[in-house]
C-alpha positions as CSV (number, residue, x, y, z in Angstrom):
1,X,92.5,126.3,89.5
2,X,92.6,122.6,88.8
3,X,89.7,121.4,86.5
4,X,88.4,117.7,86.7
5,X,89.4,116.2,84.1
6,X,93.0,117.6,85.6
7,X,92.6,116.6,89.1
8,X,91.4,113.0,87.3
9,X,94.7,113.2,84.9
10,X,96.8,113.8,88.2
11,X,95.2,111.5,90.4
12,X,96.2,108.6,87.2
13,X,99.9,109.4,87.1
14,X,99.8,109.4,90.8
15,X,98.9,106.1,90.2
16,X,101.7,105.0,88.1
17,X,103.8,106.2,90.7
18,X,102.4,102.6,92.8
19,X,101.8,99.8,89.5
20,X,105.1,99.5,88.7
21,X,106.9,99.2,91.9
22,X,104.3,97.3,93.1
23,X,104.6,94.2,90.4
24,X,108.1,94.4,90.3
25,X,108.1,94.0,94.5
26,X,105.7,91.0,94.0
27,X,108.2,89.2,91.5
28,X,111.3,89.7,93.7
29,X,110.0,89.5,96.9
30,X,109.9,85.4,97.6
31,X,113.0,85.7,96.0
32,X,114.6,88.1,98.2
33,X,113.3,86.1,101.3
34,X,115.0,82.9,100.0
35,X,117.6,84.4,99.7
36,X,118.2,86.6,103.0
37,X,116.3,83.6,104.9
38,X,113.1,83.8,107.0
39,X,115.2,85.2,109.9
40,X,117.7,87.5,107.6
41,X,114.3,89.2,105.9
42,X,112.6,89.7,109.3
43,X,115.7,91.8,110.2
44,X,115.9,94.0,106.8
45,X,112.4,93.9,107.1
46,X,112.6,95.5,110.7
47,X,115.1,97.9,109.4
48,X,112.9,99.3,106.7
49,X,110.4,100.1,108.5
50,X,112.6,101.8,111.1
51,X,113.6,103.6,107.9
52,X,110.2,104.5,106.8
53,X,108.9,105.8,110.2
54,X,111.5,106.5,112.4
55,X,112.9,110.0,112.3
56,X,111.0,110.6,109.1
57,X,109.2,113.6,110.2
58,X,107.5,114.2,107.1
59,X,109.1,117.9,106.7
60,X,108.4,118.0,103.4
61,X,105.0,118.2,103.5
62,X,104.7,121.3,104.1
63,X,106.1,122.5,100.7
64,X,103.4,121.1,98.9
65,X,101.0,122.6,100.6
66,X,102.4,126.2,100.2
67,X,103.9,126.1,97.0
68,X,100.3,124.9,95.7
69,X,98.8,127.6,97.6
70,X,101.0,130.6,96.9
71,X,100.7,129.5,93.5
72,X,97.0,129.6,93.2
73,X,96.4,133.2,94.9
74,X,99.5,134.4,92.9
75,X,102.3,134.6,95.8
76,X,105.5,133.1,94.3
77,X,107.5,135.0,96.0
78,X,106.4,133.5,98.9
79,X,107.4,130.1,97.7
80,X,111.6,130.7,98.4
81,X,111.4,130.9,101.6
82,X,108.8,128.1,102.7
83,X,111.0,125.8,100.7
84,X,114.1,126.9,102.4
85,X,112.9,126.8,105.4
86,X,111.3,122.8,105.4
87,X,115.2,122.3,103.8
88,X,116.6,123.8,106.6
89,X,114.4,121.7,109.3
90,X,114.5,118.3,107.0
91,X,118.5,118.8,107.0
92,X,118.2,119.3,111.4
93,X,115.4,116.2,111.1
94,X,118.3,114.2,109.1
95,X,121.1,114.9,111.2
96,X,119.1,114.2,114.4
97,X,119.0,110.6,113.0
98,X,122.5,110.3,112.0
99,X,123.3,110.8,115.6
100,X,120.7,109.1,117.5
101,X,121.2,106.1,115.4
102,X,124.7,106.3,115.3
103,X,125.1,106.5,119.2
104,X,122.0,103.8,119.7
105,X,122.7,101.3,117.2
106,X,123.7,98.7,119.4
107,X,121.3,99.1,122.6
108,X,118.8,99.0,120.5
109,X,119.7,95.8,118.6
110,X,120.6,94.4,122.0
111,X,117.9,96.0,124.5
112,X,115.6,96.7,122.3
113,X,114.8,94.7,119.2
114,X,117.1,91.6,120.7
115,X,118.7,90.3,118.0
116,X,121.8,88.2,118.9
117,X,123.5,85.8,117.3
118,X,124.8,85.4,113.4
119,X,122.7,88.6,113.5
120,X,124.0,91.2,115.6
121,X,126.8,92.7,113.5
122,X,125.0,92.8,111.1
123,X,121.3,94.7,112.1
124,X,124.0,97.3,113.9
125,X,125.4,97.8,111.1
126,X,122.7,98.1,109.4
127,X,120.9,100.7,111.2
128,X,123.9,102.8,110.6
129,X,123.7,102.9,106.9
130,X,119.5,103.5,107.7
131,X,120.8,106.6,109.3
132,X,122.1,107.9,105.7
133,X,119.4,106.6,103.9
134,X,116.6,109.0,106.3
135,X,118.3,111.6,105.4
136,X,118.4,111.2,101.6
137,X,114.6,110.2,101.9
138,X,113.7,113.6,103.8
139,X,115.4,115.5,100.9
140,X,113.3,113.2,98.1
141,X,110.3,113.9,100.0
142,X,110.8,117.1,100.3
143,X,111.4,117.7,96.4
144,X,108.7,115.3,95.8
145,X,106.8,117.2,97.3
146,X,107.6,120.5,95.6
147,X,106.5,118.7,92.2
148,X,103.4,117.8,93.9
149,X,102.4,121.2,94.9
150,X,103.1,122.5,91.3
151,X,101.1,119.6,89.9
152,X,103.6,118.0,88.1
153,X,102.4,114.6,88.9
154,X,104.1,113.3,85.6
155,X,107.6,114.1,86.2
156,X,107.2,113.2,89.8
157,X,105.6,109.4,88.7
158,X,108.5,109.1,86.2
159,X,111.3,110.1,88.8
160,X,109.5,107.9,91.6
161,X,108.8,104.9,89.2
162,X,112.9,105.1,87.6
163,X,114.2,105.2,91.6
164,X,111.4,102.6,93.0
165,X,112.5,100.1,89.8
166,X,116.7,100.7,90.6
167,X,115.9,99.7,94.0
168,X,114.0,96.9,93.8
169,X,115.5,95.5,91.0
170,X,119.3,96.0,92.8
171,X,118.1,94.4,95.4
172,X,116.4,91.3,93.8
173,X,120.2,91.0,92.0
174,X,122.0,91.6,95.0
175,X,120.0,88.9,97.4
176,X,120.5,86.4,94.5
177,X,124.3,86.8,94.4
178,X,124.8,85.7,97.9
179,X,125.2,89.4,99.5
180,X,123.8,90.1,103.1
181,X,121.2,92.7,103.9
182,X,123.7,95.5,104.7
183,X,125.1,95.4,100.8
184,X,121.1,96.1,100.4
185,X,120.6,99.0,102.4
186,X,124.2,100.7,100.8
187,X,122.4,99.9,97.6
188,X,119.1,101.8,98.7
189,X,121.1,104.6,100.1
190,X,123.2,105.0,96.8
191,X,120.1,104.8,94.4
192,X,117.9,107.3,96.7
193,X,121.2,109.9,96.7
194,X,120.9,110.1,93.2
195,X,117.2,110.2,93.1
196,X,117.0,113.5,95.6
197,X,119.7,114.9,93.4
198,X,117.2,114.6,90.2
199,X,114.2,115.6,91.9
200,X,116.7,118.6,93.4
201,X,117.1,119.3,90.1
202,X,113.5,118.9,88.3
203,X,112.4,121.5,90.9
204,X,114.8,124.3,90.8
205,X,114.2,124.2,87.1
206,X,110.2,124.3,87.4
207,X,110.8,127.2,90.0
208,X,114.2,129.1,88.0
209,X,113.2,132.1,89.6
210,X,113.2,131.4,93.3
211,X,116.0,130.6,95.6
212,X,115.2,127.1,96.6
213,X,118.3,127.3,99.3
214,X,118.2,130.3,100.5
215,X,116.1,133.2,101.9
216,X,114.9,132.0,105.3
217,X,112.9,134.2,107.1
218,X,110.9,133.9,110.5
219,X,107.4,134.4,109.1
220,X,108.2,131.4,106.8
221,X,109.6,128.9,109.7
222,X,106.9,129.3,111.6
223,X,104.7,129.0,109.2
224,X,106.5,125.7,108.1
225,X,107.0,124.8,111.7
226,X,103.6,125.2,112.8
227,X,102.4,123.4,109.8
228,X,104.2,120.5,111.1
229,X,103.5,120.0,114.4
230,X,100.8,118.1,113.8
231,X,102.8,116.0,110.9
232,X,105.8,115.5,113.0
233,X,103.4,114.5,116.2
234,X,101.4,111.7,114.5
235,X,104.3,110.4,113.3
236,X,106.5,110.4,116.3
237,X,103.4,108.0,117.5
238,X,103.7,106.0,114.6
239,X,107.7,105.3,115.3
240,X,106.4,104.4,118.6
241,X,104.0,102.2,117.7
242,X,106.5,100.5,114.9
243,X,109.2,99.9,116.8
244,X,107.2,98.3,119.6
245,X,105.4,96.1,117.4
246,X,107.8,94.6,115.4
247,X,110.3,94.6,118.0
248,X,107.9,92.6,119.9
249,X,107.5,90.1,117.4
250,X,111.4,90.1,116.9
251,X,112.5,89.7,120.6
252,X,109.1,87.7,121.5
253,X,108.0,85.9,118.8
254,X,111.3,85.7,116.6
255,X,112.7,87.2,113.6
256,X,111.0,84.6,111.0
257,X,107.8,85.2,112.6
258,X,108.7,88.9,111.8
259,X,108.9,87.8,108.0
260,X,105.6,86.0,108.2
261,X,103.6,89.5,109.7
262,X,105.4,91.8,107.1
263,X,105.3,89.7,104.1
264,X,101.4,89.3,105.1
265,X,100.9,92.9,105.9
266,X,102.9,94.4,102.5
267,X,99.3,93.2,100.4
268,X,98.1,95.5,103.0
269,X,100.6,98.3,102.2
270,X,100.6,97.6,98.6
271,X,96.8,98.8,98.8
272,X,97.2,101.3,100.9
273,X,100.2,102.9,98.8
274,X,98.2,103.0,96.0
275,X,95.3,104.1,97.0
276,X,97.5,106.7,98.7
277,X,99.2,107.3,95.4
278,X,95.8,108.1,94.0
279,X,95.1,110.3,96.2
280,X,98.6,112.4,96.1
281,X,96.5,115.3,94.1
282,X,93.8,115.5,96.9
283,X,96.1,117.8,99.2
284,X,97.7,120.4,96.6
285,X,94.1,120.8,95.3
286,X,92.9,121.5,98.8
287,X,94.7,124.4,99.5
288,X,93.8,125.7,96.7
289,X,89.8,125.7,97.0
290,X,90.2,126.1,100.7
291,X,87.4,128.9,100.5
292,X,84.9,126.6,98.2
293,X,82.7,124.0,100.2
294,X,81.1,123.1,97.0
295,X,84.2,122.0,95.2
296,X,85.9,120.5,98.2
297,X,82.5,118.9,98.5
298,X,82.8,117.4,95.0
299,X,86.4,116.2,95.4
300,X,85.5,114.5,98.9
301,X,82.7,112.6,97.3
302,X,84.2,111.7,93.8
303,X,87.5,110.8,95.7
304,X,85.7,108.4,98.5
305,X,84.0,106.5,95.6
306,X,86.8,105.9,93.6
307,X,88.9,104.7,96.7
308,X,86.0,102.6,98.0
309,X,85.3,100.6,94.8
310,X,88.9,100.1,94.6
311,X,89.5,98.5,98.2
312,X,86.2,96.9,98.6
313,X,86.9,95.0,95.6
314,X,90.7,94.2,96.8
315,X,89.5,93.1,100.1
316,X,86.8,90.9,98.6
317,X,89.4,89.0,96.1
318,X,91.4,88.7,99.2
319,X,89.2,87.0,101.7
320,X,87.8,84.8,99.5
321,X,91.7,83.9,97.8
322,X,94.3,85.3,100.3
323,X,95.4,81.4,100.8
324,X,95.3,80.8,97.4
325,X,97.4,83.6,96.3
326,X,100.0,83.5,99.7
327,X,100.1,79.3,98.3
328,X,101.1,80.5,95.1
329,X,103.1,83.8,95.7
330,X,105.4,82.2,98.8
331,X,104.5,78.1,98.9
332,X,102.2,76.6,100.9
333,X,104.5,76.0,104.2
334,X,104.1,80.6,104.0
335,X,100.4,80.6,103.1
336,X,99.8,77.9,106.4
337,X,101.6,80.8,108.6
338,X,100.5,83.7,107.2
339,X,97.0,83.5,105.3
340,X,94.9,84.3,108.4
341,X,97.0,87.5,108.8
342,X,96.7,88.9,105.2
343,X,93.0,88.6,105.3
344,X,93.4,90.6,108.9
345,X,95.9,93.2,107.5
346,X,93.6,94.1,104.5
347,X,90.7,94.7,106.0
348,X,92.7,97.1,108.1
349,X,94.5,98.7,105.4
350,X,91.3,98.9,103.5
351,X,89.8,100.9,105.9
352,X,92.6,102.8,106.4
353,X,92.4,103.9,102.3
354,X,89.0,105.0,102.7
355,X,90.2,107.2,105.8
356,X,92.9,108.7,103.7
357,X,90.8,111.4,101.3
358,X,90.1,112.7,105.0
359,X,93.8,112.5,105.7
360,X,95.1,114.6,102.7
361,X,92.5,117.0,102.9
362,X,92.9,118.3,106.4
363,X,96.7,118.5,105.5
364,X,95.6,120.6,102.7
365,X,93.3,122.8,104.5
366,X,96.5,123.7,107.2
367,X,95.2,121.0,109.8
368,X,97.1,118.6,110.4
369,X,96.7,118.2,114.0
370,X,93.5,117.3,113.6
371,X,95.2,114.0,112.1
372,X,96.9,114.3,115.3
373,X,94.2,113.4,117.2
374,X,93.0,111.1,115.2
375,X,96.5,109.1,115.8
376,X,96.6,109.8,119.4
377,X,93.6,107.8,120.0
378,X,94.5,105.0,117.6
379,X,97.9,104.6,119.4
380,X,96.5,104.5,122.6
381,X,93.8,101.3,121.3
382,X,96.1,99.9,119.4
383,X,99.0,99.8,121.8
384,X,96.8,98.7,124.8
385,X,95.3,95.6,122.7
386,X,98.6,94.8,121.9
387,X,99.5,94.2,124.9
388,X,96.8,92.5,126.4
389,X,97.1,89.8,123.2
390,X,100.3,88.7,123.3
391,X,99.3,85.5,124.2
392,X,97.6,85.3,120.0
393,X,101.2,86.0,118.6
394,X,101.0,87.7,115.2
395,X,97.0,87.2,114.7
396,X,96.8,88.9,118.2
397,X,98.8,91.6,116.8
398,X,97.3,92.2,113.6
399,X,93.9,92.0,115.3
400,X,95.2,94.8,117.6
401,X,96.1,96.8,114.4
402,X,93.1,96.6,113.0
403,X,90.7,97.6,116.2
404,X,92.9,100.8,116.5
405,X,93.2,101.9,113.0
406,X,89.4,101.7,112.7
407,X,89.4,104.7,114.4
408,X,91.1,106.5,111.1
409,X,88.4,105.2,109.3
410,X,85.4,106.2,111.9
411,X,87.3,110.0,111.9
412,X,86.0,110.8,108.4
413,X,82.4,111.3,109.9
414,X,83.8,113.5,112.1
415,X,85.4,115.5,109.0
416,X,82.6,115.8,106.8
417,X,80.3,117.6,110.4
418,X,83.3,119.5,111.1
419,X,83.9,120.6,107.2
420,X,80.6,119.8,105.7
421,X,78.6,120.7,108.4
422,X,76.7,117.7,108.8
423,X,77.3,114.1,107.6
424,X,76.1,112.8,104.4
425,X,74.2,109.6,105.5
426,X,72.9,109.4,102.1
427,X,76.1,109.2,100.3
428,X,77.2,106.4,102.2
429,X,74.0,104.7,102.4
430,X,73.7,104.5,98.4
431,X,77.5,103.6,97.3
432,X,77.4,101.3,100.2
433,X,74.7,99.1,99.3
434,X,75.8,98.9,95.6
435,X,79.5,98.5,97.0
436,X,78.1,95.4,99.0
437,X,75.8,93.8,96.5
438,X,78.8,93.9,93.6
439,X,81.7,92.6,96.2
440,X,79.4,89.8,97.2
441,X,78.6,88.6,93.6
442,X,82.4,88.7,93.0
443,X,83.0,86.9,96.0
444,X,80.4,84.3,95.1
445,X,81.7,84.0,91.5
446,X,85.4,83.9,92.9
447,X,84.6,81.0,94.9
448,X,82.7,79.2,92.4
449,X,85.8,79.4,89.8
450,X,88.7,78.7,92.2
451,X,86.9,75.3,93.1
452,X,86.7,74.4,89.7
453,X,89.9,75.2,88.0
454,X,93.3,74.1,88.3
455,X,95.5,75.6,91.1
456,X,97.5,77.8,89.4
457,X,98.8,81.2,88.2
458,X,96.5,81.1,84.8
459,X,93.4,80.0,86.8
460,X,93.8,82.5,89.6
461,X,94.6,85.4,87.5
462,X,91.4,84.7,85.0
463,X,89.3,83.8,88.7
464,X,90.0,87.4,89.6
465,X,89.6,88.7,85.9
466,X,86.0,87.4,85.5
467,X,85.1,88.7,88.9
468,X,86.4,92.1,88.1
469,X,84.4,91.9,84.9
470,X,81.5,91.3,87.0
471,X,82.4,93.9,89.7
472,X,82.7,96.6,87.3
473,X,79.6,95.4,85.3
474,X,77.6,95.7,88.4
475,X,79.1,99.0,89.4
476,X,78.6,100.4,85.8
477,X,74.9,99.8,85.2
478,X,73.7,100.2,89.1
479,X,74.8,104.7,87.9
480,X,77.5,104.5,90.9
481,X,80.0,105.6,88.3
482,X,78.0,108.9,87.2
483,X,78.2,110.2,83.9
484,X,80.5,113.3,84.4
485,X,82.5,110.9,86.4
486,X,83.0,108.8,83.3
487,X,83.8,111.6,81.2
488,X,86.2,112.8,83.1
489,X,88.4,109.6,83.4
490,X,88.4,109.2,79.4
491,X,89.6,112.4,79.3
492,X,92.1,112.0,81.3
493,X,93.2,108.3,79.8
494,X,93.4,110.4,76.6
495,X,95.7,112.9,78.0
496,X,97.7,110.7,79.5
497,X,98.0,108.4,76.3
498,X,98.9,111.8,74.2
């Protein structure tokens, strides 16, 4: 059983598992678009996300909730065959790709996404090196996922961090000497080969006395299999919804435009991945309290705080500065384009973060079709308003975006009734008004600063410093960081520092 200052300790290297990538993607990525071009990133830009989404069936997932499981109720034997048995499907999930995308690659560049041109060679191509690399990425994640489920959040952050840094940083050297975005992708697909091989390896050695590749049995596949209905469903919606929205903008709007929306929505993603790598702990530690309200209770709660002050103070900075920092992250002529859409994008995957303690703890408690649901009815909104606002281009989109993925954040009410047995008005009341009243001092203070310093890296940096101060002060003394709370994360900074 996970103690706090544990859970707390897991939760922070689940965090390193987001800094580093995440600064090293901020340094590289104006780079990377001057070098690619507006229309050559909007393309490798489309293709990632066809990467991240598309066929990626989240398999895997399943692994961490069982081997957590069967580890806390004493089990392992049980362990062998789940894991063989999500191999066996991620392996079928990976090879379904290979061939769709190997006999769709160009219809769907042509008939599909419509890019012609200098760029049709090479987006076919492309998409058939992103066949390779889904299938390397369901065998990390399913890996990945077996060190999450045995809590080892520190070798999983170091093997992340060591594959997110070789990527990023090939890529960065690779845009700058001159190659095209197909050289990228064979360099993501080489550096994520060797990443599943290590994380291959860092399991079977944590688990030396179960057969991680063999011993499948038909009580374990369905168990896996009906574990991931609900995983594989939401995200078949999301592949939808992916594909039509930035093929929209490719065929529609064009491929620059493309780079514009996705350089604008990655803020939004870079929050949203970290407060999802926060929150990597949540699910393992689910299963294993599934039986105790009061502990779930406590994990719910301690969880949605620290998300909240985290985003809320994100999405402050950003609405206030988002210009600011698009002027002096990608020039002004990218911050004209673009600035409107970042605000609209973080506010979307702000709410989205706060939805996501929700998220990981139905998967932990064996439902995630209930997440299912929830992503039925955000596709349908979303996809609609999309639609009827293509006349708004890429504000009309993001706008669309953000009315439909409300509806994950609105779903956690619906989790605490269905879990809690009612909902905890009180809670939300409390943290919300302090929330508010520190985010709008910060924002006021923000303001105040950037209108009278310098424009500039120095001044925006110490803008957002002194209203962090001020955020935290506020936060601090108002007793919404309790004092068990506070114990608990010096433990675990003192763990982590030993």
């Amino acid at each position: 059983m996970q103690t706090g200052t544990n859970v707390i300790r897991n939760i922070s290297f689940g965090a390193l598992t987001w800094v580093g990538p995440m600064a090293l993607s901020l340094i590289a990525t104006p780079y990377i678009v001057k070098a690619l071009g507006l229309a050559g990133y909007g393309i490798y830009a489309l293709v990632l996300g066809i990467i991240s989404y598309s066929f990626n069936f989240g398999v895997g997932r399943a692994a961490t909730k069982y081997v957590a499981e069967y580890q806390g109720t004493g089990e392992r034997p049980k362990i062998g065959p789940i894991i063989a048995s999500s191999l066996a499907l991620s392996l079928a999930s990976g090879a379904f790709a290979v061939i769709a995308l190997g006999l769709l690659a160009p219809w769907l560049v042509d008939n599909v996404l419509g890019i012609g041109g200098e760029f049709r060679r090479s987006a076919t191509t492309a998409l058939y090196i992103a066949s390779g690399v889904i299938v390397v990425t369901l065998l990390n994640q399913l890996f990945g996922s077996i060190l999450q489920g045995l809590h080892r959040f520190d070798l999983y952050s170091k093997l992340f961090n060591l594959s997110n840094f070789a990527v990023v940083a090939g890529n960065l050297a690779l845009a700058l000497w001159g190659f095209d975005l197909t050289a990228l992708l064979a360099w993501n697909l080489g550096v994520l080969a060797v990443s599943a091989i290590l994380n291959a390896i860092a399991s079977k050695r944590l688990l030396s006395d179960v057969s991680l590749f063999s011993g499948i049995n038909g009580t374990a596949l369905k168990t896996v299999l009906f574990y991931t209905g609900g995983v594989v469903g939401y995200q078949l919606l999301g592949n939808v919804l992916l594909l039509f929205e930035r093929g929209y903008i490719t065929r529609v709007l064009g491929s620059d435009q493309l780079t514009y929306y996705v350089v604008a929505m990655a803020i939004g993603l870079y929050l949203h991945g970290f407060s999802t790598s926060l929150l990597l702990a949540i699910a393992p530690v689910t299963s294993e309290q599934t039986n105790d309200k009061e502990r779930l209770k406590k994990l719910y709660d301690r969880s949605t705080k620290l998300i909240a002050m985290i985003v809320v103070f994100v999405t402050a900075v950003l609405l206030v500065s988002g210009g600011e920092f698009l002027t002096l992250w990608m020039g002004p002529e990218f911050a004209r384009e673009a600035a409107v859409i970042l605000k609209i994008h973080t506010i979307t995957f702000a709410l989205l973060s706060i939805g996501g303690i929700a998220w990981f703890m139905r998967e932990g408690l064996g439902v995630p079709k209930h997440n299912l649901i929830v992503s039925g009815i955000c596709f349908v909104i979303t996809l609609s308003l999309m639609l009827s606002t293509t006349a708004y281009g890429n504000t009309g989109m993001a706008l669309s975006r953000l009315a439909g993925f409300s509806v994950m954040f609105f779903s956690i009410f619906a989790f605490e009734r269905w879990l809690f047995g009612n909902v905890d008005v009180a809670f939300w009341l409390r943290n919300s008004i302090k929330l508010l009243i520190a985010a709008s001092l910060l924002a006021g203070l923000l303001f105040l600063l950037l209108q009278m310093l310098p424009v500039g890296w120095p001044s925006y940096i110490a803008s957002v410093a002194c209203g962090g101060i001020l955020y935290c002060g506020i936060l601090w003394f108002s007793g919404y960081v309790d004092a068990s709370e506070r114990n608990a994360i010096f433990s675990a900074i003192r763990s982590i520092s030993a």
